[in-house]
C-alpha positions as CSV (number, residue, x, y, z in Angstrom):
1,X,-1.2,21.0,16.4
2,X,-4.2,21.0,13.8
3,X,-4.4,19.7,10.9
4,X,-7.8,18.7,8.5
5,X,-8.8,14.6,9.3
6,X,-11.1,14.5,5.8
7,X,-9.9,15.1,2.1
8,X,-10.1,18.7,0.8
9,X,-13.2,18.2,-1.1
10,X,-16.8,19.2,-1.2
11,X,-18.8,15.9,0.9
12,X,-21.4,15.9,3.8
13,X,-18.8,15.8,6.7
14,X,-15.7,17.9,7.1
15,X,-13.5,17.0,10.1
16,X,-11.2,19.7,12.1
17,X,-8.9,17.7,14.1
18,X,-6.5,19.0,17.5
19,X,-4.6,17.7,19.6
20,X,-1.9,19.0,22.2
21,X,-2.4,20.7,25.8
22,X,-4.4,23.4,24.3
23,X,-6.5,21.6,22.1
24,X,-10.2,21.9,24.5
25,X,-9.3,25.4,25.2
26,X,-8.1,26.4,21.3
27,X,-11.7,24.3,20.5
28,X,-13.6,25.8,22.6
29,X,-13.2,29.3,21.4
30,X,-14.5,28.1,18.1
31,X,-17.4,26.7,19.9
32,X,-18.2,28.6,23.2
33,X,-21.5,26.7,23.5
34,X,-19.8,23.7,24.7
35,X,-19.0,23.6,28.2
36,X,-16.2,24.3,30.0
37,X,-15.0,20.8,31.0
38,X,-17.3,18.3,28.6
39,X,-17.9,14.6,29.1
40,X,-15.0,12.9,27.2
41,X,-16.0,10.7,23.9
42,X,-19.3,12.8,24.3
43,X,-21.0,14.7,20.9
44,X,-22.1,18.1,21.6
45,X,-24.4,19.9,18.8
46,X,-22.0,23.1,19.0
47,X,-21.9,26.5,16.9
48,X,-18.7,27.5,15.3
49,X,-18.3,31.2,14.8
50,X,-14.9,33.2,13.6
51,X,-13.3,36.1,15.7
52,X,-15.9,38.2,16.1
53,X,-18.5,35.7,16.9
54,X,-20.1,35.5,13.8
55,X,-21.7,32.1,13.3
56,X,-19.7,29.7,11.0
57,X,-21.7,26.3,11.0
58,X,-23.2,23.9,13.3
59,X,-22.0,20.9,13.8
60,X,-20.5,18.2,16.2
61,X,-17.8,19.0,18.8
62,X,-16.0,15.5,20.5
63,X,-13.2,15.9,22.8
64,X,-11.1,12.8,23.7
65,X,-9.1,13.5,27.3
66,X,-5.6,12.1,27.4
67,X,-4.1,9.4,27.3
68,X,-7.1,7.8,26.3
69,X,-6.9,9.5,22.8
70,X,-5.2,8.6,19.3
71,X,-2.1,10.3,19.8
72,X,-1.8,10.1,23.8
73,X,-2.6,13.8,24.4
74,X,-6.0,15.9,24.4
75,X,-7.7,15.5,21.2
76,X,-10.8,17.7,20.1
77,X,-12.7,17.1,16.6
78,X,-14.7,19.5,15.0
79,X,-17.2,17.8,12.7
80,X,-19.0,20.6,10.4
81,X,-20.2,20.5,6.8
82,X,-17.9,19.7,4.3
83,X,-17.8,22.8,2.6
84,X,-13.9,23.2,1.5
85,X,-14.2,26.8,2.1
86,X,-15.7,26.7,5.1
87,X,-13.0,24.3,6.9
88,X,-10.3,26.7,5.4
89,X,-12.2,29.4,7.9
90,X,-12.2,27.1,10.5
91,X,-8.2,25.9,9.9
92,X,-7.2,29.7,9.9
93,X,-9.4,30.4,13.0
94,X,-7.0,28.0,14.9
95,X,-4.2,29.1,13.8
96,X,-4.9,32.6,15.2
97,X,-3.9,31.0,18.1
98,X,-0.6,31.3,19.3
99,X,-0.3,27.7,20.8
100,X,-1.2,26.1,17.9
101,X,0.5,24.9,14.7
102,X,-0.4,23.3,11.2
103,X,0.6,19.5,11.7
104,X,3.4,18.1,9.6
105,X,2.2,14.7,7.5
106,X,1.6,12.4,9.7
107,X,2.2,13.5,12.9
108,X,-0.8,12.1,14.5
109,X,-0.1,9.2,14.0
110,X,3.5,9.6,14.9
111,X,2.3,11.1,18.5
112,X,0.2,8.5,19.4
113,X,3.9,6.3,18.4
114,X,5.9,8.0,20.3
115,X,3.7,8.7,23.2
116,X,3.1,3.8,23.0
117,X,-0.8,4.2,21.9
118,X,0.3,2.2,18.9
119,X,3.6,0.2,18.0
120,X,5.6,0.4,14.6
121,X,3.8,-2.1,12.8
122,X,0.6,-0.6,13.4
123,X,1.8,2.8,12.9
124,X,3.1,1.9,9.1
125,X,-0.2,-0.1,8.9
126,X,-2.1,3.1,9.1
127,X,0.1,4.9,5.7
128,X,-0.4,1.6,3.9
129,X,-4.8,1.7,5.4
130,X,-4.7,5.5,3.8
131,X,-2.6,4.6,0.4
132,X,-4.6,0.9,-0.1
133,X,-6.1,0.7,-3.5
134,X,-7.1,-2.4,-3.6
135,X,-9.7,-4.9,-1.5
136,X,-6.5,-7.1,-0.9
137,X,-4.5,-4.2,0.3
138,X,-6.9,-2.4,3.0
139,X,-7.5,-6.1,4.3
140,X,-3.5,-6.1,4.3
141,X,-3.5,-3.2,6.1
142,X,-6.4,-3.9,8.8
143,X,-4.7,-7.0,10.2
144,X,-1.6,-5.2,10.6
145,X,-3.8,-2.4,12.2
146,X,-5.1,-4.6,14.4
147,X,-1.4,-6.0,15.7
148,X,-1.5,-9.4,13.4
149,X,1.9,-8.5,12.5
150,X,3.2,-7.3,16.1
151,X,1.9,-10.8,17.4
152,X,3.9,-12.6,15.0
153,X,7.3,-10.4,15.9
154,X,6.1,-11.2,19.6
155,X,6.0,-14.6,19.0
156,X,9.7,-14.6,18.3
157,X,11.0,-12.1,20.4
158,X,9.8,-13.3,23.7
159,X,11.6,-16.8,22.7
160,X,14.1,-15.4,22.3
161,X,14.5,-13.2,25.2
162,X,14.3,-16.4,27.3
163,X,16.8,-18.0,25.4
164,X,19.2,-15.1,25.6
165,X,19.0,-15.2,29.3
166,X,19.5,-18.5,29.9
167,X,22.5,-18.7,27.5
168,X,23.7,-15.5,29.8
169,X,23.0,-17.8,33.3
170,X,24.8,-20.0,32.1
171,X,28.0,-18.2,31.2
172,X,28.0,-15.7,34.5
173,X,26.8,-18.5,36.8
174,X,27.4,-21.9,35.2
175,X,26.5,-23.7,38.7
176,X,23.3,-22.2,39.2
177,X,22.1,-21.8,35.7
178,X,23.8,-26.2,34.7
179,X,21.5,-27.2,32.3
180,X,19.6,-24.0,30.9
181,X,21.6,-24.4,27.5
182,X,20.7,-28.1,26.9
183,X,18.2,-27.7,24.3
184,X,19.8,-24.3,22.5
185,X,20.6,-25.7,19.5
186,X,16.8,-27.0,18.7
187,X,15.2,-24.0,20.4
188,X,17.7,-21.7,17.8
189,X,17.2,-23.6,14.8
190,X,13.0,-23.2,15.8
191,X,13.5,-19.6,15.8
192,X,15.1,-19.1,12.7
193,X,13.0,-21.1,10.9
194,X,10.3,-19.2,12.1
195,X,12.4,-15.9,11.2
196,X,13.0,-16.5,7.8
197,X,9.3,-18.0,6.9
198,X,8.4,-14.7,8.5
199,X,11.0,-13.2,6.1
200,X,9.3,-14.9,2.9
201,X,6.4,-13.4,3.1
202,X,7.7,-9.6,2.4
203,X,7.9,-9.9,-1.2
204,X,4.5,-11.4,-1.1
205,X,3.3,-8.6,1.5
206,X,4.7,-6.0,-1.3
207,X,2.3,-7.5,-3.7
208,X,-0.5,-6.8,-1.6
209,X,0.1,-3.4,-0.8
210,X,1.4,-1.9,-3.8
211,X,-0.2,-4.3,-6.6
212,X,1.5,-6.5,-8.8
213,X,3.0,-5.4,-11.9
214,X,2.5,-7.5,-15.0
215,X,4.1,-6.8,-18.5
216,X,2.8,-8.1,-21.7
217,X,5.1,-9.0,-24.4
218,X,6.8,-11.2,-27.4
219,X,7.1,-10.6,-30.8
220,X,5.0,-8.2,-33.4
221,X,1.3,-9.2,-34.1
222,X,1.1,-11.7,-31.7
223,X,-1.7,-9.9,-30.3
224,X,-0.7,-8.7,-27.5
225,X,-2.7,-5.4,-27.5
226,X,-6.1,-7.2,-28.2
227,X,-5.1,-9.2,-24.9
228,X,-4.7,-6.0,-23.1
229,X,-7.7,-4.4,-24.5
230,X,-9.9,-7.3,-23.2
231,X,-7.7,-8.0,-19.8
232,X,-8.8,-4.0,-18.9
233,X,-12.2,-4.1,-20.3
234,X,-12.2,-0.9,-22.9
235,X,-10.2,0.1,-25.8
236,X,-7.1,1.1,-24.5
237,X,-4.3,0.1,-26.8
238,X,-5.0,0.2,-30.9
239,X,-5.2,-3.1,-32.9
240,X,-3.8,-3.3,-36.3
241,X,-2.8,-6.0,-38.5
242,X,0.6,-4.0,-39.5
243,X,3.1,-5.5,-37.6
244,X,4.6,-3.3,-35.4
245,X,1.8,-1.1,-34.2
246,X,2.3,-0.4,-30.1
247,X,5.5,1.9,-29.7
248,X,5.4,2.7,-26.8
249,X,4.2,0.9,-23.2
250,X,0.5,1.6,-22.1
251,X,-0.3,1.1,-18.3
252,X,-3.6,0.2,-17.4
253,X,-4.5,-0.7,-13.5
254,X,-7.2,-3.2,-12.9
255,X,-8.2,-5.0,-9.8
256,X,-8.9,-9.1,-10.0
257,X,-9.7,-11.1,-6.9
258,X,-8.7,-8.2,-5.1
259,X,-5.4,-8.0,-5.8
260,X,-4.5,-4.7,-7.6
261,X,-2.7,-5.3,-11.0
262,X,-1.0,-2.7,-13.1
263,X,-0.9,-4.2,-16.6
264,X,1.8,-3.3,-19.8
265,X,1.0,-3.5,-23.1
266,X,4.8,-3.2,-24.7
267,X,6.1,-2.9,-28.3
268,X,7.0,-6.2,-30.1
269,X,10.2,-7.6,-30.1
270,X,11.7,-8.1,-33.6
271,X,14.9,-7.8,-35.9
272,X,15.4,-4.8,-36.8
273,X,13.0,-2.5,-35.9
274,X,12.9,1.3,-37.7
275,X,14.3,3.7,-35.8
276,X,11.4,4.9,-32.9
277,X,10.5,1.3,-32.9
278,X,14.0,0.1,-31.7
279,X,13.3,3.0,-28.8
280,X,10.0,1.3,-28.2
281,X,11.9,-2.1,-27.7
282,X,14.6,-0.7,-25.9
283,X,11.7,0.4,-23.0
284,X,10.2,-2.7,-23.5
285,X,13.3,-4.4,-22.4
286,X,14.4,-1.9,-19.3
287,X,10.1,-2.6,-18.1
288,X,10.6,-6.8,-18.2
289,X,13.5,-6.1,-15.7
290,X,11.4,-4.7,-13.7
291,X,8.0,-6.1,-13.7
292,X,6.7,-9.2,-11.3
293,X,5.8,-11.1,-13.8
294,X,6.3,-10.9,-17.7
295,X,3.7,-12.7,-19.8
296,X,4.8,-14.1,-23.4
297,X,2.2,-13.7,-25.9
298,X,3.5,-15.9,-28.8
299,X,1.4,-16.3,-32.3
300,X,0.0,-19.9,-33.0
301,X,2.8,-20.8,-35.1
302,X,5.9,-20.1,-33.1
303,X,7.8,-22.9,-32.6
304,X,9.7,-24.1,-29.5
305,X,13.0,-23.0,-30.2
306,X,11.3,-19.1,-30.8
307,X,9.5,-20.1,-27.8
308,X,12.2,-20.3,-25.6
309,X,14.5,-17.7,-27.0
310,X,11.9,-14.8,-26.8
311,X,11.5,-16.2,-22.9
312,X,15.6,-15.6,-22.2
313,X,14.7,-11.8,-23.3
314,X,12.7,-11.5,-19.6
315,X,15.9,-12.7,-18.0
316,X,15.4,-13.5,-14.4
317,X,11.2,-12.2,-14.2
318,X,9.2,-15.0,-14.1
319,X,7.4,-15.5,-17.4
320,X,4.0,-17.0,-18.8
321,X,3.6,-18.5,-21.8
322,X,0.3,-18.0,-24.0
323,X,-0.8,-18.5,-27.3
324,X,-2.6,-15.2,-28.7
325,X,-5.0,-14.9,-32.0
326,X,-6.5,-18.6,-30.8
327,X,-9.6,-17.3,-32.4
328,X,-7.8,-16.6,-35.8
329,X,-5.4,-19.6,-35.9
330,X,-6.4,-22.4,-38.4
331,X,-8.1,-25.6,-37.4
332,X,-5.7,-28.1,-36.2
333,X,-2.4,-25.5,-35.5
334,X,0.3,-26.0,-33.3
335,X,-1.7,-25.0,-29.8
336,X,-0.1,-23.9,-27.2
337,X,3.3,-23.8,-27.2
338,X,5.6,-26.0,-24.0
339,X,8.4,-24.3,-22.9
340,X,10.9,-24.0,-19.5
341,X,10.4,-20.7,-17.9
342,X,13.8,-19.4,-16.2
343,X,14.1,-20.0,-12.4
């Protein structure tokens, strides 16, 4: 199989990657400089030329020998200028070739899977290394490329292994294997414990990886778009003093402490709203269900008791009270405003 390793974009490098039985032959007809059986992890200065022999490019040819490869099987890179063009040559000059096919997504990385180079966890680490957008997410995604996560499964499966066969000892030979069950209970309730604090930290792992989602919201002209505005930096959402202004939610995706964030500004809640207004709340609504976190923006004189029934319209997201237009609200107002968030 071949497949491009680098975007499909104009840059310095472009990268033709093989890999199958056939891959130092099928790569050594685009480069007949290179010899016939080259040092593995070795980088020859090659010529790549088309059918006819016409010269292509010059660039680097590495051949990795099975099973000390990526996927498990003979792998050979072609490293040429990253002319898009050019690698579009190159990627129909190997598949002139009989014995060799376009790769589906992924399948390198699913080789080297199924032929034990890498384990599950690692494997998914590598889509999540590829698809991080954030610092916090490629660091995510390098400790689980590096078997972080795979130690920790480790950690409980070989516990419980031992556990499973001494509870079996004891039940085909309970004279030879007396005793082996004395401490199950503690040794069970260990594990699980450890299981499920394992288990916690998905939700938090989802955070990391695909970014928090945050929604911004309470009643019109509480400024909720002026917070937005300043939490992304530029002019995104428009500021009015006419009640009622955002319609419809803007998205925004900003990165703080490393964590990706994808931010909401929503339209204000209110009794009744005109008609595309009430469609504007409606989304707002359907978007708190579904958000991480939901942040009330309340105006400096809300009370308590609007307080806490604007917080009941995020239902069960977790919600954060503030106080917007501080720098507008007259000298000795009601401040921030106290109230109990839903569990």
């Amino acid at each position: 199989m071949v497949a491009l390793a680098t975007a499909p974009a104009a840059g310095a490098v472009g990268i033709l990657r093989l890999s199958g039985p056939a891959a130092l032959a099928v790569g050594r007809a685009l480069a007949p400089g290179v010899p016939g059986v080259p040092t593995p992890r070795h980088a020859y200065l090659a010529t790549f030329v088309d059918a006819a022999g016409g010269v292509l490019d010059e660039g680097l040819f590495l051949y990795f020998r099975g099973p000390q490869s990526f996927t498990g099987e003979d792998v050979v890179e072609l490293q040429a200028h990253g002319s898009p063009r050019l690698l579009r040559l190159l990627l129909a000059r190997t598949l002139e070739d009989d014995r060799v096919r376009p790769a589906l997504p992924g399948e390198f990385t699913r080789r080297a899977f199924l032929n034990g180079r890498i384990d599950l966890t690692r494997a998914e680490a590598v889509a999540d290394l590829v698809a991080a957008d954030s610092e916090a997410a490629v660091r995510a995604a390098a400790a689980g490329l590096s078997g972080a996560l795979a130690e920790r499964i480790r950690a409980l499966e070989e516990p419980l292994r031992a556990l499973h066969a001494d509870l079996e000892g004891v039940l085909n030979f309970p004279d030879e294997a007396e005793g082996a069950d004395a401490e199950a209970g503690p040794r069970v309730t260990t594990l699980r414990a450890e299981a499920e604090a394992l288990r916690a930290e998905v939700g938090r792992g989802r955070l990391v990886r695909q970014g928090a989602r945050v929604a911004l919201y309470g009643p019109v002209n509480a400024g909720k778009s002026t917070l937005f505005n300043r939490l992304v930096g530029e002019d995104r959402a428009l500021v009015d003093a006419e009640p009622g202004t955002t319609r419809d939610a803007l998205e925004a995706r900003v990165e703080w402490d490393g964590l990706g964030v994808t931010l909401y500004d929503t339209a204000g809640l209110r009794e009744a709203p005109g008609r595309v207004e009430a469609l504007g709340i409606a989304r707002t609504r359907d978007l708190l269900a579904a958000v991480d976190l939901a942040v009330l923006v309340l105006p400096p004189e809300a009370s308590t008791d609007e307080a806490s029934s604007w917080t009941r319209e995020a239902g069960a997201t977790p919600v954060l009270v503030v106080t917007g237009k501080c720098d507008v609200a007259p000298v000795g107002g009601t401040g921030p405003v106290s109230v109990e968030a839903p569990p």
